[in-house]
C-alpha positions in Angstrom: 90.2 95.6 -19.3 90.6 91.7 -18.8 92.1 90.7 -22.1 89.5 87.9 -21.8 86.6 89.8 -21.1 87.5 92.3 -24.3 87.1 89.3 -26.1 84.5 87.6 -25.5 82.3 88.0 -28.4 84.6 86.7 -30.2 86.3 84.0 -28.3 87.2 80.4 -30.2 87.8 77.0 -30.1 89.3 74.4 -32.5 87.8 71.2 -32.6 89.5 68.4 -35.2 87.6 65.1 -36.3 84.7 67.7 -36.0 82.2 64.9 -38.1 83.3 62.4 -36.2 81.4 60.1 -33.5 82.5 62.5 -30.9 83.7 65.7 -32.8 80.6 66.1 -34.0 78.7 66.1 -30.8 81.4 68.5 -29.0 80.7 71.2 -31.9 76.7 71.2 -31.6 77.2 71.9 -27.9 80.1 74.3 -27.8 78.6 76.4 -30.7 76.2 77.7 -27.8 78.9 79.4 -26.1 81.8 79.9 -28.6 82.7 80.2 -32.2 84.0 77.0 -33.2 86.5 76.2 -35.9 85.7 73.3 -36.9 88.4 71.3 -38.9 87.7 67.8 -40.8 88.7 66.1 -44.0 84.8 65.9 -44.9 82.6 68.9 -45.1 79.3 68.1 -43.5 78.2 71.0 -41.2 76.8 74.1 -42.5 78.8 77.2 -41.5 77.2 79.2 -39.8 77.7 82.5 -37.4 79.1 80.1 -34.6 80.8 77.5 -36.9 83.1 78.0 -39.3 84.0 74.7 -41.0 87.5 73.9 -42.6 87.7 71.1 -44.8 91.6 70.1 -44.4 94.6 67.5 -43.5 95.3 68.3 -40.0 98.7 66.3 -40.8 99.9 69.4 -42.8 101.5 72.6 -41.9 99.5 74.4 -44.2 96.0 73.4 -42.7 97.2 75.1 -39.4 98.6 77.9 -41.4 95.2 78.6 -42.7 94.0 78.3 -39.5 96.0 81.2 -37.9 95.0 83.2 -41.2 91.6 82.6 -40.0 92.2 84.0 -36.6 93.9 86.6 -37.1 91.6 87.9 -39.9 88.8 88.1 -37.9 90.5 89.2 -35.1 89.5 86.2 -32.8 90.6 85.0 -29.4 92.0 81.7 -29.3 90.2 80.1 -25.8 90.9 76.4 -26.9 91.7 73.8 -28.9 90.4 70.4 -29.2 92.6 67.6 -30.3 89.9 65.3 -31.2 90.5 63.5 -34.5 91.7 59.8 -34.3 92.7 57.5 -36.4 90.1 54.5 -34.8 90.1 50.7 -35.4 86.8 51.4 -36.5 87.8 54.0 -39.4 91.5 52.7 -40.4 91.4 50.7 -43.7 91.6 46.8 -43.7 93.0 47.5 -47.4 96.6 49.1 -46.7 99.7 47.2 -45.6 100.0 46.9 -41.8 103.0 49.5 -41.3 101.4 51.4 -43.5 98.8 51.4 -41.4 100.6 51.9 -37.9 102.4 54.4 -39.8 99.2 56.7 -40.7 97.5 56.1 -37.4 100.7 57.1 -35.2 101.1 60.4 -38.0 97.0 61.1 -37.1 96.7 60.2 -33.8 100.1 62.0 -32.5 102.1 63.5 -35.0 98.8 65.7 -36.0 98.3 66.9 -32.6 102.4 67.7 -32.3 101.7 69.8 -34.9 98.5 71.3 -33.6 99.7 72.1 -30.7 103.3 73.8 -31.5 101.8 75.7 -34.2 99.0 77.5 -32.2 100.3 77.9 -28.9 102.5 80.9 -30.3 98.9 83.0 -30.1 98.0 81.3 -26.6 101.4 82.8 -25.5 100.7 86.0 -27.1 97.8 86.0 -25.1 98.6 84.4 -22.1 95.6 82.4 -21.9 95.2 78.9 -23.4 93.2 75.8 -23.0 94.4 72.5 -24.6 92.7 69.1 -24.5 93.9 66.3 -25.7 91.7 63.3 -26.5 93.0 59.7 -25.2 91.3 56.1 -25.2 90.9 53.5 -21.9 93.7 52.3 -24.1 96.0 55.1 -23.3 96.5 53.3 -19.7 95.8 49.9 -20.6 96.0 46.9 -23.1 92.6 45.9 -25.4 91.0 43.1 -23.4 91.9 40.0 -26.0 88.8 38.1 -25.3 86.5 41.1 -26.3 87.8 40.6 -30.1 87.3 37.1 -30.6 84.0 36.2 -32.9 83.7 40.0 -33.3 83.8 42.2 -36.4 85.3 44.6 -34.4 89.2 44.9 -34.6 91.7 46.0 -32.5 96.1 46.9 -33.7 98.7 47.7 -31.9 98.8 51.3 -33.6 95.4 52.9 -31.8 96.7 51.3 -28.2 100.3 52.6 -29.0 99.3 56.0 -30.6 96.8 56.7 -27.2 99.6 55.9 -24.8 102.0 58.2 -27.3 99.2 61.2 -26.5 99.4 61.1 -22.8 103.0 61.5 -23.5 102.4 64.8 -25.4 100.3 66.4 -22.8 103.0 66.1 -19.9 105.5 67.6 -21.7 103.3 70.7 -23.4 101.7 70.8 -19.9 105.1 71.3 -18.0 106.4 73.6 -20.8 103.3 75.6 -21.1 102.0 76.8 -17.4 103.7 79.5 -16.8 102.3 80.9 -19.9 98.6 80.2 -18.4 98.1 77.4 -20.7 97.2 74.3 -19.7 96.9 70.8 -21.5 94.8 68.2 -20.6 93.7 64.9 -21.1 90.4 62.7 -21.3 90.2 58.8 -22.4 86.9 57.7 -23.1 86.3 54.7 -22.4 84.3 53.1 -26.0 81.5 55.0 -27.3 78.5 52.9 -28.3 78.4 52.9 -31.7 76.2 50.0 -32.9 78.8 47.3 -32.4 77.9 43.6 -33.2 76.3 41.6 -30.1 79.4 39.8 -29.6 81.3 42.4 -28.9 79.0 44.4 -27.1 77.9 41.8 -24.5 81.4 41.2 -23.1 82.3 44.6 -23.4 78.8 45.4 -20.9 79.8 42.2 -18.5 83.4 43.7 -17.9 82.7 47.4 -17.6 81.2 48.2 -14.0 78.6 50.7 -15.4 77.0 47.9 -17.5 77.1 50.5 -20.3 79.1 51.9 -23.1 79.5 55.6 -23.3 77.6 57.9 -25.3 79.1 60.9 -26.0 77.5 63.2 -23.9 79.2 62.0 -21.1 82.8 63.7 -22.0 80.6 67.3 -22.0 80.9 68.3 -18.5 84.3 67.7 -18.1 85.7 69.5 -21.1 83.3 71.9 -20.4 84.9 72.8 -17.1 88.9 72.3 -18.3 87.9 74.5 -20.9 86.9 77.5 -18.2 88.7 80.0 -17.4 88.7 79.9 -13.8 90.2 76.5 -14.1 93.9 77.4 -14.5 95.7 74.9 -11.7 94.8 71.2 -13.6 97.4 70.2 -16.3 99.2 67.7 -17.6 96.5 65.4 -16.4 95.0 62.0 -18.0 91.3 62.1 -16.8 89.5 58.6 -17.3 85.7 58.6 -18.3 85.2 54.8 -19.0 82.7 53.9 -16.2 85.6 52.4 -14.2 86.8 50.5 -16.9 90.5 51.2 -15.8 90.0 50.4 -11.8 89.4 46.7 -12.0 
């Protein structure tokens, strides 16, 4: 019997930032189709027979510990995982000295995912079937347009533009050394996410982008939907931009 077909009622994925703007959106959709393990430093969701919520540091090596626990005592098949918690502009605190701050973003934003990633693919391995995605920013491929930041409460640093470009890093090299195993890694960068920032802001950000529009995060679904299939075995190591051509101009 197909290994993934003896599985499939009880088939997985791993979403981190799971409360966040966009982590929280990806686990009310996949829950339809999968049970989710959804991992966050806040509990907020309500387990249920398609979530299961862990409240944890993803920065440790025990939170991913637990994680396998959790896997292999309930005997579940590891489809995917998620890399979707960020350190944002948005959520870092004004309060904490600026290395300090790069420091914690970089350890979030790539470090986390290292860790993610090199801990759980020993089950993908062991099953031969694994589907990584890795979430990037528009500023994985380019610099924060200065002009958008002036008069704006909205911040940008050098750590959330340096820690994106540090993530499409990570999926080449786990999507080279992982193929042949029939795991592949991906990548997406959103372009931003509307999110009720000031008018400022907002109006330049519209008048540059060539949708008009800030995303909403239902627009990431389709395509981590299909990376996630299991048909879809030949894409890896790529950086897939969904920023309404942000990144072309």
């Amino acid at each position: 019997m197909n290994i993934l077909k003896q599985f499939v009622m009880n088939k997985c994925i791993i979403i981190t930032g799971s409360n966040g703007l966009l982590g929280k959106h990806l686990v009310n959709y996949f829950k339809e189709k999968y049970l989710v393990l959804a991992i966050d430093l806040n509990t907020q969701l309500e387990n249920s027979n398609s979530v299961i919520e862990y409240t944890g540091d993803i920065t440790l090596k025990k939170t991913w510990d637990d994680i396998i626990n959790i896997i292999t005592e309930k005997e579940l098949f590891l489809h995917g995982l998620i890399n979707c918690a960020a350190i944002t502009n948005a959520t870092r605190s004004s309060k904490k000295e600026i290395i300090e701050a790069f420091n914690e973003t970089l350890n979030v934003n790539v470090s986390a995912q290292y860790l993610a990633i090199e801990t759980l693919t020993e089950i993908m391995k062991s099953q031969k079937f694994g589907r990584i995605i890795n979430i990037g920013s528009l500023y994985a491929s380019v610099a924060p347009t200065p002009r958008l930041y002036i008069d704006s409460s909205v911040i940008q640093t050098p750590g959330y533009t340096v820690s994106k470009h540090a993530v499409i890093g990570l999926t080449k090299f786990y999507a080279a050394q992982l193929i042949k195993d029939g795991i592949t890694v991906n990548c997406i960068s959103p372009g931003g996410i509307f999110d009720n920032q000031d008018k400022s802001f907002l109006s330049k950000y519209l008048e540059q982008n060539p949708s008009g529009r800030m995303a909403s995060p239902g627009d990431f679904i389709s395509i981590i939907k299909s990376l996630l299939e299991e048909d879809n075995s030949y894409i890896t190591g790529q950086n897939i931009s969904i920023d309404g051509g942000w990144t072309i101009i």
